[in-house]
C-alpha positions in Angstrom: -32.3 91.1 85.8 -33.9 88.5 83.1 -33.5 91.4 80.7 -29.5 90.9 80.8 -29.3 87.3 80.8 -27.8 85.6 77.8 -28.2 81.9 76.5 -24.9 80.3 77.7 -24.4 78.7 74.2 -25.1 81.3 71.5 -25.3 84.7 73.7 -28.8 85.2 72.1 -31.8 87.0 73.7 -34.0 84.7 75.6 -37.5 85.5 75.8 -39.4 84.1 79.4 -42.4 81.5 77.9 -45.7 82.6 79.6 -46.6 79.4 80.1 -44.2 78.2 82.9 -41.8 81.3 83.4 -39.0 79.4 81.3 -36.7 81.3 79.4 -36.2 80.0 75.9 -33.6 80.5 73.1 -35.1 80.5 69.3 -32.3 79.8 67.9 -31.0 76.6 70.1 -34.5 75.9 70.6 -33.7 74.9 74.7 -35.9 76.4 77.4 -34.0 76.8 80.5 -36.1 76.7 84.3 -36.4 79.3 86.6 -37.3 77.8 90.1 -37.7 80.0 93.5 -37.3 83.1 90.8 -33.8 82.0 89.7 -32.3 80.9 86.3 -31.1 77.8 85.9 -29.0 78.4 82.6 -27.1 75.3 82.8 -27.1 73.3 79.3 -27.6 70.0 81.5 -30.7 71.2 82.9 -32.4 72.6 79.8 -35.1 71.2 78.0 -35.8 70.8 74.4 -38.7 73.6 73.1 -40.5 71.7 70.4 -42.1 73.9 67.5 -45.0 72.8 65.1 -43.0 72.2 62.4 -41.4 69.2 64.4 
């Protein structure tokens, strides 16, 4: 089912962070939780992915 979700701002592809099962948008850089093995893709409750660049 991850493989069809969408990020609710862009509609880009989100790819799930190994790390702790978030899936992240590149190109609005937001990680969105997945807790109990369901999304949370609410804007509100995303947090910020920082890059090494920043």
């Amino acid at each position: 089912m991850i493989d069809i979700l969408v990020c609710p701002i862009c509609k880009g592809p989100l790819e799930k962070r190994p790390s702790d099962g978030h899936l992240v948008c590149k190109a609005d850089k937001l990680a969105f939780p997945v807790r109990d093995g369901i999304p949370i893709m609410l804007v509100e409750q995303a947090e910020p992915v920082s890059t090494p660049n920043s």
